[in-house]
C-alpha positions as CSV (number, residue, x, y, z in Angstrom):
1,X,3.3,-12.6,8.1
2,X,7.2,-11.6,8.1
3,X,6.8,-11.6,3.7
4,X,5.5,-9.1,1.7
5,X,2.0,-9.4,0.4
6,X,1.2,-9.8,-3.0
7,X,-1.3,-7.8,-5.0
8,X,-3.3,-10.3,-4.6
9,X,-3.0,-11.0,-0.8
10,X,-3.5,-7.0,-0.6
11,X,-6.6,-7.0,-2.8
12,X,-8.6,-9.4,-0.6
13,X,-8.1,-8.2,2.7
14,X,-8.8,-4.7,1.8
15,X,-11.9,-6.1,0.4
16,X,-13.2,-7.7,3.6
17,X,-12.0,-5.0,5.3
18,X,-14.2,-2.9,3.3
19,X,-16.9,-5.4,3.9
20,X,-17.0,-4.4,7.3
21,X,-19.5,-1.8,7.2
22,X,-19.0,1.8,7.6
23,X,-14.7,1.6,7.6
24,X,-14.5,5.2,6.3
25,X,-16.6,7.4,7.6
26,X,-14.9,8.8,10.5
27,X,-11.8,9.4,8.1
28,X,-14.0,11.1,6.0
29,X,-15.1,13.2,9.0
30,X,-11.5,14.2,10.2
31,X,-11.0,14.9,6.6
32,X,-13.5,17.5,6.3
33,X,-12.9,19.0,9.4
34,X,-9.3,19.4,8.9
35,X,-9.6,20.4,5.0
36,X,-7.4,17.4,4.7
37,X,-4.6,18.2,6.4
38,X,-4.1,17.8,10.2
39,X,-2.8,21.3,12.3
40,X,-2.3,20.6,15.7
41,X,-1.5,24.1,16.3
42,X,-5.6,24.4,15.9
43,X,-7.8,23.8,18.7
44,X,-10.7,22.4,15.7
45,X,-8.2,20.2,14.5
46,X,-7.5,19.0,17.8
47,X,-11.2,18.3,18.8
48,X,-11.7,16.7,15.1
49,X,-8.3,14.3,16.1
50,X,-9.7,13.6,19.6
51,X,-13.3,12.9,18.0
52,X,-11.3,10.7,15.0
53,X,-9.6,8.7,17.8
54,X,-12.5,7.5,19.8
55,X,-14.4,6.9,16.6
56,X,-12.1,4.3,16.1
57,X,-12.6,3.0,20.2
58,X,-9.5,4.5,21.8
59,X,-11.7,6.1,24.2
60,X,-10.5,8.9,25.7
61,X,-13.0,11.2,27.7
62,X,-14.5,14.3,25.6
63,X,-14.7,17.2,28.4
64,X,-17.4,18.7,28.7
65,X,-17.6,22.8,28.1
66,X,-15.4,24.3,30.9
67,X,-13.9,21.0,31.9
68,X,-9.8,20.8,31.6
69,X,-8.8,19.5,28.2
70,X,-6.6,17.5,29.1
71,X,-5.9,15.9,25.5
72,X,-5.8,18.9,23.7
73,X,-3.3,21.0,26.1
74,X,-0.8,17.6,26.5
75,X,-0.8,17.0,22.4
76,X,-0.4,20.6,21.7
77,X,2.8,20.6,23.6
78,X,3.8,17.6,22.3
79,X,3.6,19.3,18.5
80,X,5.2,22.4,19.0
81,X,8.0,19.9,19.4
82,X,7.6,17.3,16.8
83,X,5.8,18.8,14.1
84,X,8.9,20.1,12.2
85,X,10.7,16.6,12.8
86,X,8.5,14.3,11.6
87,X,9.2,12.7,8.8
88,X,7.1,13.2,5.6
89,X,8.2,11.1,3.1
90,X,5.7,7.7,1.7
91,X,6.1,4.8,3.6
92,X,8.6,2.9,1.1
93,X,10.7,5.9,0.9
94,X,11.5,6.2,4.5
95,X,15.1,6.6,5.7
96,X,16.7,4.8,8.4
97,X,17.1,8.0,10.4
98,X,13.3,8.4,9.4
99,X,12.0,4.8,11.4
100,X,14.4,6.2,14.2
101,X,12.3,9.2,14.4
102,X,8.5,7.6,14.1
103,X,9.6,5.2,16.8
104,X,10.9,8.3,19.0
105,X,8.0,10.0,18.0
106,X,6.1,7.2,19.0
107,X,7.1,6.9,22.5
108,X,6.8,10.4,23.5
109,X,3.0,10.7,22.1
110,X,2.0,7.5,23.9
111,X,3.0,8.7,27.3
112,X,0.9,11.7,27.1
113,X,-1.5,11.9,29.6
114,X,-4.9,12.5,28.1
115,X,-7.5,12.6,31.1
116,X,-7.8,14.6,34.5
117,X,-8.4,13.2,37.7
118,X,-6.9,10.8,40.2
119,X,-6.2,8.0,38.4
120,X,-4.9,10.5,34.9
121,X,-4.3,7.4,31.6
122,X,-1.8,8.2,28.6
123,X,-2.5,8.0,25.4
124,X,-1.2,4.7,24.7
125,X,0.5,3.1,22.1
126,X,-2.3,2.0,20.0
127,X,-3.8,5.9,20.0
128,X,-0.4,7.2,18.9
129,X,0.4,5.3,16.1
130,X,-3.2,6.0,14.9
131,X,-2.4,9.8,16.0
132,X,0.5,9.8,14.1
133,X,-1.1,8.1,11.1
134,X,-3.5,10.8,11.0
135,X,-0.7,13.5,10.9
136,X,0.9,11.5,8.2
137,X,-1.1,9.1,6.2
138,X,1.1,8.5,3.5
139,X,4.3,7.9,6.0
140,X,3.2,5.8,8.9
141,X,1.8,2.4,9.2
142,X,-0.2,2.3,11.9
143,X,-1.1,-1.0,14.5
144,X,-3.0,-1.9,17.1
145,X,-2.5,-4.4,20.0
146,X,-3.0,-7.6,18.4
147,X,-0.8,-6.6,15.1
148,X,1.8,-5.0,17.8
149,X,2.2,-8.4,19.7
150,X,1.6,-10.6,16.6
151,X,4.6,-9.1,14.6
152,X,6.6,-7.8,17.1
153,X,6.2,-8.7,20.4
154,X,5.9,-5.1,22.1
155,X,4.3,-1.9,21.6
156,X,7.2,0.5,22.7
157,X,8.6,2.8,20.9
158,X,11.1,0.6,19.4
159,X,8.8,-2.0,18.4
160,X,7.2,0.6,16.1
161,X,10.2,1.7,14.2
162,X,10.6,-2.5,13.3
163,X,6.9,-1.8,12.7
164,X,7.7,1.2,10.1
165,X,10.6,-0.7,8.3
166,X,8.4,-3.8,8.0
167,X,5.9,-1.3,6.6
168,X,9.1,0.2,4.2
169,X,10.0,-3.6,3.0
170,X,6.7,-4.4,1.9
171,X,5.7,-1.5,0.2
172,X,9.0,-1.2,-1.6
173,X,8.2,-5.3,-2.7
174,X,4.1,-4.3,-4.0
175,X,5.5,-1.5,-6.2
176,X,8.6,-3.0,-7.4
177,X,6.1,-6.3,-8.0
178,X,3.7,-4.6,-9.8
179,X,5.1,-1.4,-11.6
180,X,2.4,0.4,-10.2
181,X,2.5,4.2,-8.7
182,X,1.2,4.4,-5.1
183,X,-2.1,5.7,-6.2
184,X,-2.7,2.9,-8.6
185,X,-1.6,-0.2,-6.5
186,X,-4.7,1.6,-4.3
187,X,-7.3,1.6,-6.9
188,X,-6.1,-2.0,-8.2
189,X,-7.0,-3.1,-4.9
190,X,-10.3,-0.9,-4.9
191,X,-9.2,1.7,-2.2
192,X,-8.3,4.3,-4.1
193,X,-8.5,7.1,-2.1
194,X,-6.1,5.4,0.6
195,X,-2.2,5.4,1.1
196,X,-0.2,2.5,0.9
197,X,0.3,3.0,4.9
198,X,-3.2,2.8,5.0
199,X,-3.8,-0.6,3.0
200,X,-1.0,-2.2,4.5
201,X,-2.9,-1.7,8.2
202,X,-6.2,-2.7,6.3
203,X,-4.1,-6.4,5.5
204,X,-2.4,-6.4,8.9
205,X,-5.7,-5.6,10.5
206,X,-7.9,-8.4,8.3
207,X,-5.1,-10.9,8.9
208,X,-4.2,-11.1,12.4
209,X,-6.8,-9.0,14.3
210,X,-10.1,-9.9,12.8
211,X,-8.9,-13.1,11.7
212,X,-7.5,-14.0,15.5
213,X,-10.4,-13.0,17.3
214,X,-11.8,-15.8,19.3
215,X,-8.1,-17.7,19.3
């Protein structure tokens, strides 16, 4: 998994990963809620991010009405500081001092703590990088457990920055493969409403985590 997919190798595991039923309609959800761009500064966007999150089984408690919010206050906080750092550039454009950043970034969103209680969880390192995906689709390739151990071998902070320059190498090898522009590499491979970030998870995803289950 350390080479670069081809075009082909892309097109077929977005394809089954499309074949997996409804893969897109939480996305679509955040979407509309956030008018397609995610503001943590607003409390809908937070809910919709929260909502976005366990849609995709990160599951973190909803509270109900007058119940601490924990999630919301903690990631808040955490975006008054990072949301004029992050990086914003596409994936294949990323500077070193960018991958520096998403791993940083990275580490301090996964330690958040996200319930109430006696026994309080973080948000974990799966949730962030799917947090931070959300807050920038075209710039961070996201992972989960599986694709974190598989390729890497950890799921700190640093591991996700060799995660985002793994992510940089391979998109840089699709588009200088094909000649294609971001947005057509995704339809050739029938996503086109997706980010290269995104399709690159899709093959991760298809390749290790629903191809590896049962091993």
């Amino acid at each position: 998994m350390d080479r670069a997919p081809t075009l082909d190798d892309l097109r077929d595991a977005c394809a089954r990963f499309a074949a997996l039923g409804q893969v897109d309609r939480a996305t679509h959800e955040l979407l509309a809620a956030t008018g397609g761009h995610v503001d943590l500064d607003l409390a809908l966007h937070r809910d919709a991010l929260l909502a976005w999150l366990n849609a995709w089984g990160c599951r973190i408690r909803t509270p109900r009405l007058g119940e601490p919010t924990p999630f919301q206050d903690s990631i808040a906080t955490w975006w008054e500081e990072w949301r004029d750092a992050l990086p914003t550039r596409p994936l294949e454009r990323l500077s070193d001092a960018d991958i520096v950043c998403l791993g940083t970034a990275h580490a301090s969103l996964a330690a958040l703590r996200v319930t109430a209680g006696l026994r309080p969880r973080t948000l974990s390192s799966t949730a962030a990088a799917k947090a931070l995906f959300a807050l920038r689709p075209h710039t961070v390739m996201p992972w989960d457990a599986a694709i974190a151990r598989a390729l890497h071998g950890a799921r700190d902070g640093e591991a996700f920055a060799r995660h985002q320059a793994l992510g940089r190498g391979w998109a840089c090898a699709l588009l200088t493969e094909t000649g294609l522009t971001e947005p057509r590499l995704a339809a050739a491979v029938g996503r086109p409403e997706m980010s290269l970030a995104k399709l690159l998870d899709e093959y991760c995803y298809v390749r290790i985590t629903y191809d590896g289950r049962g091993r």
